[in-house]
C-alpha positions as CSV (number, residue, x, y, z in Angstrom):
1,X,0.0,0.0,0.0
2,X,2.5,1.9,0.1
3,X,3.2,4.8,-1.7
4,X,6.8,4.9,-1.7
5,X,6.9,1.5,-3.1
6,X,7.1,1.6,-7.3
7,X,5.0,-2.2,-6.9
8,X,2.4,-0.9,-4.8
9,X,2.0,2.3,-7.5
10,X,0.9,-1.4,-10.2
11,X,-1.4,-2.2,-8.0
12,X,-3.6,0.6,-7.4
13,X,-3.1,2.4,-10.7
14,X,-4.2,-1.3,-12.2
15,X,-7.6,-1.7,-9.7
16,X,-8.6,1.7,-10.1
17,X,-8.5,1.6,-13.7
18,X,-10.6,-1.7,-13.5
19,X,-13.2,0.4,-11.5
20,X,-13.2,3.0,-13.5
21,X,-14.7,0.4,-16.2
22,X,-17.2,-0.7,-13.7
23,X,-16.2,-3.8,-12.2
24,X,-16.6,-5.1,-9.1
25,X,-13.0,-5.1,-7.1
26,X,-12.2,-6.5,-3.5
27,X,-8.8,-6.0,-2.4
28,X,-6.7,-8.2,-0.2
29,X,-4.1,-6.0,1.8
30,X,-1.4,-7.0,4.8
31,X,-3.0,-5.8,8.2
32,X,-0.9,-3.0,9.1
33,X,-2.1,0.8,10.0
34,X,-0.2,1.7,6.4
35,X,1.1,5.5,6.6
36,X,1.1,7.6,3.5
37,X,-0.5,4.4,1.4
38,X,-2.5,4.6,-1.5
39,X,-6.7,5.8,-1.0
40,X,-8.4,2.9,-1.6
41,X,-11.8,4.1,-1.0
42,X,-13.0,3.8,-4.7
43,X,-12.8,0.0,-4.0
44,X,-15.8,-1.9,-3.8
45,X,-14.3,-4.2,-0.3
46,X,-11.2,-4.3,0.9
47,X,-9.6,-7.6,3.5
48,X,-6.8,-7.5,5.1
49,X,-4.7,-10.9,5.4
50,X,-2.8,-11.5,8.5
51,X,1.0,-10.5,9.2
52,X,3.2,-10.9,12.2
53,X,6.2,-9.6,13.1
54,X,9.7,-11.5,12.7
55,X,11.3,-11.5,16.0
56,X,14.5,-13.5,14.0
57,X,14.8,-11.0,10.8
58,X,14.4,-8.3,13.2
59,X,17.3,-9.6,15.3
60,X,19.4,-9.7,12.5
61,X,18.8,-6.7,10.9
62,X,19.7,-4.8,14.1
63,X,23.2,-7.0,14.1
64,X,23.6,-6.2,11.0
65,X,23.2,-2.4,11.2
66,X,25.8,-2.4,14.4
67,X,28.1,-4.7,12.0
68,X,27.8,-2.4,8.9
69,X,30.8,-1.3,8.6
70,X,32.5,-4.3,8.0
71,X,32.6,-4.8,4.3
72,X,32.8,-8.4,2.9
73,X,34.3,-7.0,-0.3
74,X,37.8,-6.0,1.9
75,X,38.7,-10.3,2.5
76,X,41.9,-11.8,1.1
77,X,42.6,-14.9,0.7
78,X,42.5,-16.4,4.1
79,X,39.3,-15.0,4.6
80,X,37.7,-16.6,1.6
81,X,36.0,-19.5,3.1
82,X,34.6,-17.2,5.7
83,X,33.4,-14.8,2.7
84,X,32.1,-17.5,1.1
85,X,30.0,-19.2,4.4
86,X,28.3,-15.4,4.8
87,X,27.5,-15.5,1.3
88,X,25.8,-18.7,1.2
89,X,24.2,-17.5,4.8
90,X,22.9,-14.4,3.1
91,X,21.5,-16.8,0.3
92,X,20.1,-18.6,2.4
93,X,17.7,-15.9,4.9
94,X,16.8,-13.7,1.1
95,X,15.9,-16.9,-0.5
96,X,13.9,-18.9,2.7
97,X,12.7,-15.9,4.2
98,X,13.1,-12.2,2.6
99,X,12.4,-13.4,-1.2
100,X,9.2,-15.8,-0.2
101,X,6.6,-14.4,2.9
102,X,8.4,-11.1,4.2
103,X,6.9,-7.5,3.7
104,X,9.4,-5.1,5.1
105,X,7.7,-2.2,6.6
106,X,9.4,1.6,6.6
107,X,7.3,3.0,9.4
108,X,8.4,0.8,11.6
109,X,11.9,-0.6,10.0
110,X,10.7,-4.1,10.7
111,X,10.2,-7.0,8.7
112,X,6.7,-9.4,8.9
113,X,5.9,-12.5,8.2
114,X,2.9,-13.0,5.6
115,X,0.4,-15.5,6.6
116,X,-2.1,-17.0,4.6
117,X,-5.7,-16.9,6.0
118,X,-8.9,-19.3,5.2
119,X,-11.3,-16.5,5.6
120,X,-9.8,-15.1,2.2
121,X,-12.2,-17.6,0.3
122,X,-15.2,-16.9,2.5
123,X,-16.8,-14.6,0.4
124,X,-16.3,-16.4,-2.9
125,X,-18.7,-17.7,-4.5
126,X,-17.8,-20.8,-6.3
127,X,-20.4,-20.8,-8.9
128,X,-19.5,-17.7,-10.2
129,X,-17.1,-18.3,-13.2
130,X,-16.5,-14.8,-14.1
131,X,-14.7,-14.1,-10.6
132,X,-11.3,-13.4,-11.4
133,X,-8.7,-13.6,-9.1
134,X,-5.2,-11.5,-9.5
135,X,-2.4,-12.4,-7.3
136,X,0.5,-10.8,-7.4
137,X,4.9,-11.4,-6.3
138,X,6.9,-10.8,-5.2
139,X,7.0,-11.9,-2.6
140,X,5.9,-15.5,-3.9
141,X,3.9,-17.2,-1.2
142,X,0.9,-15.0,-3.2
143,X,0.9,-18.1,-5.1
144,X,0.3,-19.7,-2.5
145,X,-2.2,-17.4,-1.8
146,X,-3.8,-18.2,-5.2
147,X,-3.0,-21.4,-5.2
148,X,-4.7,-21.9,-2.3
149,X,-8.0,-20.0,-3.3
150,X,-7.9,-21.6,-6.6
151,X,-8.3,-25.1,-4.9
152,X,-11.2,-24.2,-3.6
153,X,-12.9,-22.3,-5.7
154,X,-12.1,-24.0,-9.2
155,X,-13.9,-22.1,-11.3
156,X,-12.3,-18.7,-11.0
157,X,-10.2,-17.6,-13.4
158,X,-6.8,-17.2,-11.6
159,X,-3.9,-14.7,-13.2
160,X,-0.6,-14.8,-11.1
161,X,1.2,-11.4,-12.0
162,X,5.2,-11.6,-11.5
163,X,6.6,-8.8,-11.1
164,X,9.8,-10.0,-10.4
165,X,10.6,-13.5,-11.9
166,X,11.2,-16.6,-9.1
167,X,13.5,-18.4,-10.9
168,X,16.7,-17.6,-13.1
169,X,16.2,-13.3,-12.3
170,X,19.6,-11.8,-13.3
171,X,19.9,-9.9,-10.2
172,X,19.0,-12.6,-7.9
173,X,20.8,-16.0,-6.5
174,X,19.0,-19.1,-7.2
175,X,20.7,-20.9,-4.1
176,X,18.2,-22.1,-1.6
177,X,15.5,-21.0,-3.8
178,X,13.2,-23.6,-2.9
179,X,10.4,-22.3,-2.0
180,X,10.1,-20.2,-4.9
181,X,10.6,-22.7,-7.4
182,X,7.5,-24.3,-5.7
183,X,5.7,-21.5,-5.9
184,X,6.3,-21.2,-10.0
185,X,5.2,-24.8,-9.9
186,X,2.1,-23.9,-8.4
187,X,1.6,-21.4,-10.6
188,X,2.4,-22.9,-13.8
189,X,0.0,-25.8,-12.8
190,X,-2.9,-24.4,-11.8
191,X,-3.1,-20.9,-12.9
192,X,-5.3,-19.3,-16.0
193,X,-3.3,-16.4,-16.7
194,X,0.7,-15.8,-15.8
195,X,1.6,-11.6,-16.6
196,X,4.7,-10.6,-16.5
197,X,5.6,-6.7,-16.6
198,X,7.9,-7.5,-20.2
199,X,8.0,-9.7,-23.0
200,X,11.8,-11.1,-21.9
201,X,10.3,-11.8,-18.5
202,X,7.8,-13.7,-20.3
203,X,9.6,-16.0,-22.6
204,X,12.2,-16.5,-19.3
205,X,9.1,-17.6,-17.2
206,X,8.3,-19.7,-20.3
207,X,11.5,-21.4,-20.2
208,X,11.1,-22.1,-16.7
209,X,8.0,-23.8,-17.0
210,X,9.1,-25.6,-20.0
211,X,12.2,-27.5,-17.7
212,X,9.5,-28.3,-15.0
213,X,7.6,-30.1,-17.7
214,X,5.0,-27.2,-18.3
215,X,4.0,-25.1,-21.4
216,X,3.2,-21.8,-20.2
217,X,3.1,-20.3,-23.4
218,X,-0.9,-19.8,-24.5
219,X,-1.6,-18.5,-21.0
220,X,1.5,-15.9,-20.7
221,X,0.6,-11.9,-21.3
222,X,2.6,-8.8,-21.0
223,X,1.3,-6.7,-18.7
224,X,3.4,-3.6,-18.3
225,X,3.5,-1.2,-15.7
226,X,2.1,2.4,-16.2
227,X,1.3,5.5,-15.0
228,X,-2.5,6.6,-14.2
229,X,-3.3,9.5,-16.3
230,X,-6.0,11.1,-14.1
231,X,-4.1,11.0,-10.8
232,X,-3.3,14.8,-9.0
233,X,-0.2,15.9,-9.1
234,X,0.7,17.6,-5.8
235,X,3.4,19.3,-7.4
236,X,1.3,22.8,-6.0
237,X,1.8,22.1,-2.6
238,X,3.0,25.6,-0.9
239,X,5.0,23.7,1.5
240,X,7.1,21.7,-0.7
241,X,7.4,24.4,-2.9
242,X,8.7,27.0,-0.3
243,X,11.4,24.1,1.1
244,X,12.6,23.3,-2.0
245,X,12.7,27.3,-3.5
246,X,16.6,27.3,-2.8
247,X,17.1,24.7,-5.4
248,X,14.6,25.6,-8.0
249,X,16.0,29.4,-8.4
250,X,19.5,28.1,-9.3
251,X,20.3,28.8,-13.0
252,X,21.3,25.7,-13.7
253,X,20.2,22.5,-15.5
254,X,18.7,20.1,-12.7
255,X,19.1,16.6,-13.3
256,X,17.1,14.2,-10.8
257,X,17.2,11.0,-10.2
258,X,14.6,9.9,-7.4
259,X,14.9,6.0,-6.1
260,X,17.0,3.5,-5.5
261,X,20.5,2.8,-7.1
262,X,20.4,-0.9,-7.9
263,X,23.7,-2.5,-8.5
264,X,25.2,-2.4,-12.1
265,X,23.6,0.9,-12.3
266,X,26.7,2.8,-12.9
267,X,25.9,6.4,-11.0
268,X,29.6,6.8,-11.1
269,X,30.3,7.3,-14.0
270,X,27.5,10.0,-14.3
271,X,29.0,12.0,-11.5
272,X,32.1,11.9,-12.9
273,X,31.0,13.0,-16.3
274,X,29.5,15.9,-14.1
275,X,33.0,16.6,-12.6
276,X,33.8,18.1,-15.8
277,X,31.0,20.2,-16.8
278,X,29.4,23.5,-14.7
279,X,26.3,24.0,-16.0
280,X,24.5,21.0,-14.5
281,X,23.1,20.5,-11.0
282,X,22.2,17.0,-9.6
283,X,19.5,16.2,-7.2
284,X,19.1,12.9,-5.3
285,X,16.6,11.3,-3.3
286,X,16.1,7.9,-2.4
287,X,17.4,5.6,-0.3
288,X,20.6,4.9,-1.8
289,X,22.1,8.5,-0.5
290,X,25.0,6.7,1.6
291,X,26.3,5.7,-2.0
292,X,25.7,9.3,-3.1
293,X,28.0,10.6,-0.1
294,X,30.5,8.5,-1.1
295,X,31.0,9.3,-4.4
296,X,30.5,12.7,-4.3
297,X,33.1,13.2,-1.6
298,X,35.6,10.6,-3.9
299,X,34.7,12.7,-6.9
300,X,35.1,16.0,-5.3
301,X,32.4,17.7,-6.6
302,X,29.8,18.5,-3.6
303,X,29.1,21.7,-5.1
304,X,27.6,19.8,-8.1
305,X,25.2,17.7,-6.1
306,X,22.4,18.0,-3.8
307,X,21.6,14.8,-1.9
308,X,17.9,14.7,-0.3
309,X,18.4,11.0,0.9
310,X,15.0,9.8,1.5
311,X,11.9,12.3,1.3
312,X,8.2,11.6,0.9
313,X,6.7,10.1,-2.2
314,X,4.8,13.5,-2.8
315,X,8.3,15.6,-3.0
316,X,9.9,13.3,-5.0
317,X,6.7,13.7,-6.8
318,X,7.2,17.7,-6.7
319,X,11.2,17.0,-7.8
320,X,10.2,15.3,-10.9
321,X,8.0,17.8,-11.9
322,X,9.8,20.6,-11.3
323,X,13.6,19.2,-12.3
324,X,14.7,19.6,-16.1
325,X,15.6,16.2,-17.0
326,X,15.0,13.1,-15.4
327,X,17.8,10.4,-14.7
328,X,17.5,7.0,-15.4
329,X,19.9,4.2,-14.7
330,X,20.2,1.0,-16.8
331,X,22.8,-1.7,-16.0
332,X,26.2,-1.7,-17.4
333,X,26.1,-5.5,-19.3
334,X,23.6,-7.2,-21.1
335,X,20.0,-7.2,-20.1
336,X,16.5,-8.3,-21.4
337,X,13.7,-6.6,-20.8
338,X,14.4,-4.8,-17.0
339,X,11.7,-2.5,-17.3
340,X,11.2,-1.0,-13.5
341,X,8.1,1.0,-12.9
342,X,10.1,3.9,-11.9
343,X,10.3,4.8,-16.0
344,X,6.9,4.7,-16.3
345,X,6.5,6.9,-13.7
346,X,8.9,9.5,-15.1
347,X,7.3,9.2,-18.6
348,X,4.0,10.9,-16.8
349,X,6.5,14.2,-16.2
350,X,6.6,14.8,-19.7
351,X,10.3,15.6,-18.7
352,X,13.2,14.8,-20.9
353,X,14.9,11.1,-19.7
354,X,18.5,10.8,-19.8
355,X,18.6,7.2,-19.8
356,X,22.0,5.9,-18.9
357,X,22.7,2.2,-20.7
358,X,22.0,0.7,-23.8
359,X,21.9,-3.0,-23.3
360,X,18.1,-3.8,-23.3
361,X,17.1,-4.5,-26.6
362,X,13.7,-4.7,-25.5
363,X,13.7,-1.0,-23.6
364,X,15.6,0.8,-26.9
365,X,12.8,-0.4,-28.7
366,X,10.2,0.9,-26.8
367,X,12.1,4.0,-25.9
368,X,12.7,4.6,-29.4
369,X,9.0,6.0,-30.4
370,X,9.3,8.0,-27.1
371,X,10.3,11.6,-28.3
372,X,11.5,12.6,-24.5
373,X,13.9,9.8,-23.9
374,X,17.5,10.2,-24.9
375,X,19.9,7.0,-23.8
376,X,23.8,7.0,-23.7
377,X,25.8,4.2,-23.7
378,X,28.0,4.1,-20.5
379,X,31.1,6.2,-22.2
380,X,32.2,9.0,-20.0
381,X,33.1,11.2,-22.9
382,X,29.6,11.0,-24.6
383,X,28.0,12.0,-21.2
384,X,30.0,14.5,-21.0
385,X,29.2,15.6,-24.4
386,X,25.8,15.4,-23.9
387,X,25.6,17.5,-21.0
388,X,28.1,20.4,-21.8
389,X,25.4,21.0,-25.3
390,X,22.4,21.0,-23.0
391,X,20.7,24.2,-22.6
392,X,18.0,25.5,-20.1
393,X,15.7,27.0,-22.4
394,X,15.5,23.9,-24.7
395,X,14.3,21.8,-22.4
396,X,10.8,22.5,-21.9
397,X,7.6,19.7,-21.5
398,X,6.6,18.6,-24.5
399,X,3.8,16.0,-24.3
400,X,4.2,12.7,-25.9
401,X,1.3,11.3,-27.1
402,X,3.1,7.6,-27.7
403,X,2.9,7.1,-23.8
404,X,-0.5,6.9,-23.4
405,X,-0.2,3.2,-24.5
406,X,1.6,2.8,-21.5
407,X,-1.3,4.5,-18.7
408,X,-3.5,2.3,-16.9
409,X,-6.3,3.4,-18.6
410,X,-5.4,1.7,-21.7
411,X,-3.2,-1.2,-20.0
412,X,-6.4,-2.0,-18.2
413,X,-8.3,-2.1,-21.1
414,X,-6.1,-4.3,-23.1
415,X,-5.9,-6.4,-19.9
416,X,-9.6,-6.6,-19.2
417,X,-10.5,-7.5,-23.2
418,X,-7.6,-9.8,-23.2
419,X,-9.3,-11.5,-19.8
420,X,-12.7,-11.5,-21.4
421,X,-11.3,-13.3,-24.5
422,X,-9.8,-16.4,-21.9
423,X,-12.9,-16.5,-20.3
424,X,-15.4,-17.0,-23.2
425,X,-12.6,-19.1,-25.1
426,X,-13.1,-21.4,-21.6
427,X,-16.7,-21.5,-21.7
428,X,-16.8,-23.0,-25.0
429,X,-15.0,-25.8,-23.9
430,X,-17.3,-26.9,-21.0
């Protein structure tokens, strides 16, 4: 639910859109007093599943924090094993515990265990064969969630939505990764519908069924994320606007970048490409700023950057609006189709993207009918290029009309028709 959360923006912009086309929506949410979350009151009936705090996560968090300076990346040779024993351990809580039925939550700084509850199927009605039920991961005990419902209920039409894939995800260790294999294999098996948020996720979730002896691939869709077209922008707050006035009046280009830095993401280079130019100011905020501090101080150019660390969704919201150009990070090697909601959310700004990488086929080619999106290759002399022959007064908002195929009002559509199609096409083989 909540905001700050890019997943929790699929969700809502998805079920509202849904509403907005007159269908009926109940929503399962964790039972927490959410801060700052999403308004859910358009929704029809809202349940809230059961979560309980994990006093072992929890433990080991706080060790962890006290133990944070010690960096794993410093062993030599002696310390290898060792290394390689907290590596495997680390493996081992993400994959068992953090990757599968833990919702971390920031008010609090404490993680929760996700529990699945009975009284989730009371309300369904089992006749009903146009009940559709969307779950979706991570983390991936909601196919268990679905699984579960789907059991009992047989004739609703079940679409498990990965966000993130399970299995075989670039960024992410398979060891230990039990319990989500299992939870793919539940998936595969039993569900109507697998989405995926773009078409390399798909054909890798494909592939993954295919080696547990599934075909997947006449019930796989490609469900991107979006932006909602209607939402208010609170970029007219007074408050925000009078704490942030310092930065706005300068007469320089600001670049922001508003998030987290995920590794491969080579923020860098960009800073050091801004060592060498002086009409550019950056702005961060996000939860990565410890990484900011440290290369801006290794850099040497703290005159250059403005580091927020972590702010409310609704300045980050006012940032975007109000920056020049918007700064997006790709990884530094090959990728297939890592398409994180956070562009989807800058393509609403109707900002110009610097997009930094140019290893995802699949993102050049949808960037490339976007007129606001400009991507560099990670070569510290074309970044610098690119930024000394930016001018102020060229960058103004132009509206795109290509992203509209990318707001929730359309992706719902498509999705809802799409659904519609499954649903007669399984009628008319009773």
């Amino acid at each position: 639910m909540e905001k700050e959360y890019v997943a929790s923006s699929r969700i809502y912009g998805l079920t509202k859109s849904l509403k907005e086309m007159d269908q009926n929506v109940t929503i399962y949410l964790p039972n927490l007093p959410i801060e700052n979350g999403y308004n859910y009151d358009f929704i029809d009936k809202v349940i809230y599943y059961p979560v309980k705090e994990s006093l072992f996560l929890n433990f080991l968090r706080q060790y962890y924090k006290k133990n944070k300076k010690r960096k794993a990346n410093n062993h030599n040779n002696s310390q290898k094993e060792d290394f390689i024993y907290e590596s495997r351990i680390y493996s081992y809580i993400y994959n068992i515990y953090l990757r599968h039925q833990i919702y971390f939550y920031r008010n609090t700084n404490k993680y929760y265990n996700i529990k699945y509850s009975k009284k989730m199927t009371a309300n369904l009605n089992n006749s009903t064969t146009n009940t559709i039920l969307f779950t979706s991961s991570g983390p991936s005990i909601m196919n268990y969630f679905g699984y579960r419902i789907k059991i009992k209920n047989p004739n609703i039409f079940w679409v498990v939505d990965y966000r993130d894939l399970n299995q075989n995800n670039p960024y992410l260790s398979d060891k230990f990764n039990f319990k989500g294999k299992k939870m793919d294999k539940l998936a595969f098996k039993y569900a109507d519908l697998i989405t995926t948020v773009s078409h390399s996720a798909k054909e890798q979730n494909i592939e993954n069924a295919k080696n547990m002896g599934f075909d997947i691939s006449n019930k796989s869709y490609v469900l991107y994320n979006g932006f909602s077209k209607n939402e208010i922008n609170n970029s007219e707050n007074v408050n925000i606007s009078i704490k942030y006035k310092n930065i706005l009046t300068t007469q320089k280009i600001i670049i922001a970048f508003t998030g987290t830095i995920y590794p491969l993401r080579r923020i860098d280079l960009f800073l050091e490409a801004l060592k060498e130019v002086e009409n550019i100011l950056f702005v961060y905020a996000g939860d990565s700023f410890n990484l900011i501090d440290h290369f801006t101080k290794k850099i040497g150019i703290d005159a250059k950057v403005i580091n927020l660390k972590f702010i409310p969704r609704e300045e980050a919201e006012f940032l975007q609006k109000n920056c020049n150009i918007l700064l997006q990070l790709k990884a530094d090697v090959k990728e297939n189709g890592i398409l994180t909601g956070k562009f989807y959310e800058y393509l609403q700004r109707n900002k110009k993207i610097l997009s930094l990488g140019d290893q995802d086929e699949e993102y050049n080619l949808i960037c490339r009918n976007l007129k606001n999106v400009d991507i560099l290759p990670y070569d510290k002399e074309k970044i610098v290029k690119y930024l000394k022959n930016l001018k102020k007064e060229d960058l103004k908002e132009t509206y795109d009309p290509n992203i509209d195929r990318f707001s929730w009002e359309y992706l719902a559509k498509e999705f809802d028709d799409f659904v519609s199609q499954k649903l007669n096409e399984r009628k008319s083989d009773i």
